[in-house]
C-alpha positions as a Markdown table, in Angstrom:
| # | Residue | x | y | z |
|---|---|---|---|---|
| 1 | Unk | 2.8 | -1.9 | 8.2 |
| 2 | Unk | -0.3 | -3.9 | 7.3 |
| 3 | Unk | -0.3 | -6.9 | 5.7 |
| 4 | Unk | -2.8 | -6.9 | 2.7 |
| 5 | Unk | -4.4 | -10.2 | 0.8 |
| 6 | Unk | -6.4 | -10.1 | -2.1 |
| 7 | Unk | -9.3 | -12.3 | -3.4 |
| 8 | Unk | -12.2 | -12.5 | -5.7 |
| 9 | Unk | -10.4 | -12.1 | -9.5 |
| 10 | Unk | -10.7 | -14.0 | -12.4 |
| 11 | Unk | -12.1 | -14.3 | -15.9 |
| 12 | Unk | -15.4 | -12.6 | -16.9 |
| 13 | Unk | -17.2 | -11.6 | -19.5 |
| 14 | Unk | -17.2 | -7.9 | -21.0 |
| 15 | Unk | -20.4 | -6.6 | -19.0 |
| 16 | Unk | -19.9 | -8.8 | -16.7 |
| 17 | Unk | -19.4 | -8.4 | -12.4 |
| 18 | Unk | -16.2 | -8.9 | -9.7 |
| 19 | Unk | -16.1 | -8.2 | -6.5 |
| 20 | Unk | -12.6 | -8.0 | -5.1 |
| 21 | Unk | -11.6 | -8.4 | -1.4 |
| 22 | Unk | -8.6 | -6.9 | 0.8 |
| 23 | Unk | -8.2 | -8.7 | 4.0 |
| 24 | Unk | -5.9 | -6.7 | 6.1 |
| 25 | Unk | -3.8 | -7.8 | 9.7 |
| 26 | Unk | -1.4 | -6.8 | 11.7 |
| 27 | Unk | -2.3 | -3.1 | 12.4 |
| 28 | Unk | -5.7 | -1.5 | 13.2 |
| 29 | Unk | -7.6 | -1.7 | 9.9 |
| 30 | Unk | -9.7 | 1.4 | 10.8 |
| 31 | Unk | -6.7 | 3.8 | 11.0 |
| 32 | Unk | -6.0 | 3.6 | 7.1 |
| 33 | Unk | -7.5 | 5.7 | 4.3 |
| 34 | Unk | -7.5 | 2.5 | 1.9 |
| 35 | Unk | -6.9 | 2.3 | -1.8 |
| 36 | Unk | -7.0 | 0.3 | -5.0 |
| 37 | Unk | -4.8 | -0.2 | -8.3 |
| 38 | Unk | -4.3 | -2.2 | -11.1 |
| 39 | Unk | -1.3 | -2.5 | -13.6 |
| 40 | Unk | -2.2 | -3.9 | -16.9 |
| 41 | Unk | 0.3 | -5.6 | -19.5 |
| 42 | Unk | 3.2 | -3.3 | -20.3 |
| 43 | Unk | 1.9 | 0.0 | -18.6 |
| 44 | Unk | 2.4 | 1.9 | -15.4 |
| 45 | Unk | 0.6 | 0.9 | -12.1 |
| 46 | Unk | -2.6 | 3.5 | -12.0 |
| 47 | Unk | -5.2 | 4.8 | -9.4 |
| 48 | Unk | -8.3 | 3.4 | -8.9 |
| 49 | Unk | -10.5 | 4.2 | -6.3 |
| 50 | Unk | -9.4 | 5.2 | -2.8 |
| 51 | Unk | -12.3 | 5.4 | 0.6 |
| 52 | Unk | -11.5 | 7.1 | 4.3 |
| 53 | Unk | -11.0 | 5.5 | 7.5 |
| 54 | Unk | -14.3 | 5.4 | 8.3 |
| 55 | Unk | -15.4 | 5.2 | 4.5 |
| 56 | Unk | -17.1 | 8.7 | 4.5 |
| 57 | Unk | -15.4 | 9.5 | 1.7 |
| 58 | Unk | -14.4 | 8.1 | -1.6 |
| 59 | Unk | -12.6 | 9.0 | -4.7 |
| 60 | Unk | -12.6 | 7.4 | -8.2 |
| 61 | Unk | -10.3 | 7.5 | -11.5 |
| 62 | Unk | -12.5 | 9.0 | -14.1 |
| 63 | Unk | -12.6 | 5.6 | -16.1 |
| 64 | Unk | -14.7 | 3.4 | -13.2 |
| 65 | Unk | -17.0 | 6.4 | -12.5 |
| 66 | Unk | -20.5 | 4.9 | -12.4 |
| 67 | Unk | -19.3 | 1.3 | -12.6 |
| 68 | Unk | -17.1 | 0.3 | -9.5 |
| 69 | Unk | -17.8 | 0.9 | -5.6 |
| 70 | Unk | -15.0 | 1.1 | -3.3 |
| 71 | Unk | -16.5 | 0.3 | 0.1 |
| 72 | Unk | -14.7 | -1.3 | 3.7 |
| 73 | Unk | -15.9 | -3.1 | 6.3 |
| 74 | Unk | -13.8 | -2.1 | 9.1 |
| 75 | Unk | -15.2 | -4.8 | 11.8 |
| 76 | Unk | -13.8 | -7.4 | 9.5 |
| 77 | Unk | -10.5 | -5.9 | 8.5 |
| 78 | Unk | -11.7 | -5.9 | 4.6 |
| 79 | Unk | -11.4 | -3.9 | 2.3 |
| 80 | Unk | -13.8 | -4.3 | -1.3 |
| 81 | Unk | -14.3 | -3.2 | -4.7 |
| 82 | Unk | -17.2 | -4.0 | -6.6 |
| 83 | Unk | -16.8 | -4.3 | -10.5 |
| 84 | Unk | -19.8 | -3.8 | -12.4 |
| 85 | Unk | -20.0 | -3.1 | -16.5 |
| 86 | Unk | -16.5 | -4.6 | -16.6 |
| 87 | Unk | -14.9 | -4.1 | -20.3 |
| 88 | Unk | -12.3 | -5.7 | -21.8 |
| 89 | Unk | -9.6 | -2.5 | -20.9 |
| 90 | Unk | -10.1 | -3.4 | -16.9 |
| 91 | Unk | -8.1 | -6.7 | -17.8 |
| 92 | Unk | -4.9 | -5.7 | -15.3 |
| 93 | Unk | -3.7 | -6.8 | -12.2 |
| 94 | Unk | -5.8 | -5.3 | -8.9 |
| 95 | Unk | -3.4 | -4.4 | -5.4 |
| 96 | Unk | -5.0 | -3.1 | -2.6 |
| 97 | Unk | -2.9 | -1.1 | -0.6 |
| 98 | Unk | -3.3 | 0.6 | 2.9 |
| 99 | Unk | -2.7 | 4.4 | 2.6 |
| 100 | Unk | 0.8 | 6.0 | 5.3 |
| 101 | Unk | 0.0 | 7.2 | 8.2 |
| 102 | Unk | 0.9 | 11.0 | 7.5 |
| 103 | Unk | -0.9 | 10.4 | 4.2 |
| 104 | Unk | -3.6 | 13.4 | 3.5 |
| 105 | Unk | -6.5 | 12.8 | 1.1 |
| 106 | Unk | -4.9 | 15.3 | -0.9 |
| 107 | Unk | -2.5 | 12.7 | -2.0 |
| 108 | Unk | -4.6 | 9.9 | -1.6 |
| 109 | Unk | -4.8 | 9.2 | -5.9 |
| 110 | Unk | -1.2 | 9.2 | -5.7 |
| 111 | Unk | 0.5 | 5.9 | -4.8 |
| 112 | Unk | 3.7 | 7.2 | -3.4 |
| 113 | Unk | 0.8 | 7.9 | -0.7 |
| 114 | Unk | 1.0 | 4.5 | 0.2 |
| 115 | Unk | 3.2 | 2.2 | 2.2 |
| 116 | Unk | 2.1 | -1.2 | 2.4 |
| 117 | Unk | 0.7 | -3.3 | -0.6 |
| 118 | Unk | -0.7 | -6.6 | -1.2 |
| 119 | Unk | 0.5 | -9.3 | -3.9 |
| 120 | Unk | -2.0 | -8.4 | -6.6 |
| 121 | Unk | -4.7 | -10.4 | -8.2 |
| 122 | Unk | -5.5 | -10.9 | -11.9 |
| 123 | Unk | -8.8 | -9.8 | -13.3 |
| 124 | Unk | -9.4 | -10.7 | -17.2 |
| 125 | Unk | -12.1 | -9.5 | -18.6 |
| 126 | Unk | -12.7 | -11.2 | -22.7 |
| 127 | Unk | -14.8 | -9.6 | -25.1 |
């Protein structure tokens, strides 16, 4: 499995910007469709944003459409999401998390998709 770090959250303002980073070792970062969560106070972990191996293709929950950009760098092992327009209902805890091997992009929104995920990193976004 890949080991997964996250960095970049915080508190901001609603309307404000984050840009979270995944720094992935251990495995070849490349070989991983690559995905992001977040689990806020008292609800289930949800979907995201998800990007390809070689980040040709991306896939976004409805609610970030327009306002955050999955994107990789796979010479640096990293992984990012930029968080524009944030709003107060973003507030949640962000994982990273590098998709299984046999995974298809079919599954890709799905987290059971995934097998190895990083610690989490709070974003809080006030009104």
């Amino acid at each position: 499995q890949v080991q997964l770090v996250e960095s970049g959250g915080g508190l901001v303002q609603a309307g404000g910007s984050l840009r979270l980073s995944c720094a992935a070792s251990g495995r070849t970062f490349s070989n991983y469709h690559m995905g992001w969560f977040r689990q806020a106070p008292g609800k289930e972990r949800e979907f995201v944003a998800a990007i390809s191996r070689s980040a040709s293709t991306t896939t976004y929950q409805d609610f970030v459409k327009g306002r955050f950009t999955i994107s990789r760098d796979n010479a640096k092992n990293t992984l990012y999401l930029q968080m524009n327009s944030l709003k107060p209902e973003d507030t949640a805890v962000y994982y990273c998390a590098a998709a299984r091997l046999s995974s298809t992009w079919l599954t890709i929104q799905q987290d059971v998709a995934y097998n190895s995920w990083g610690q989490g990193i709070q974003v809080t976004v006030s009104s």
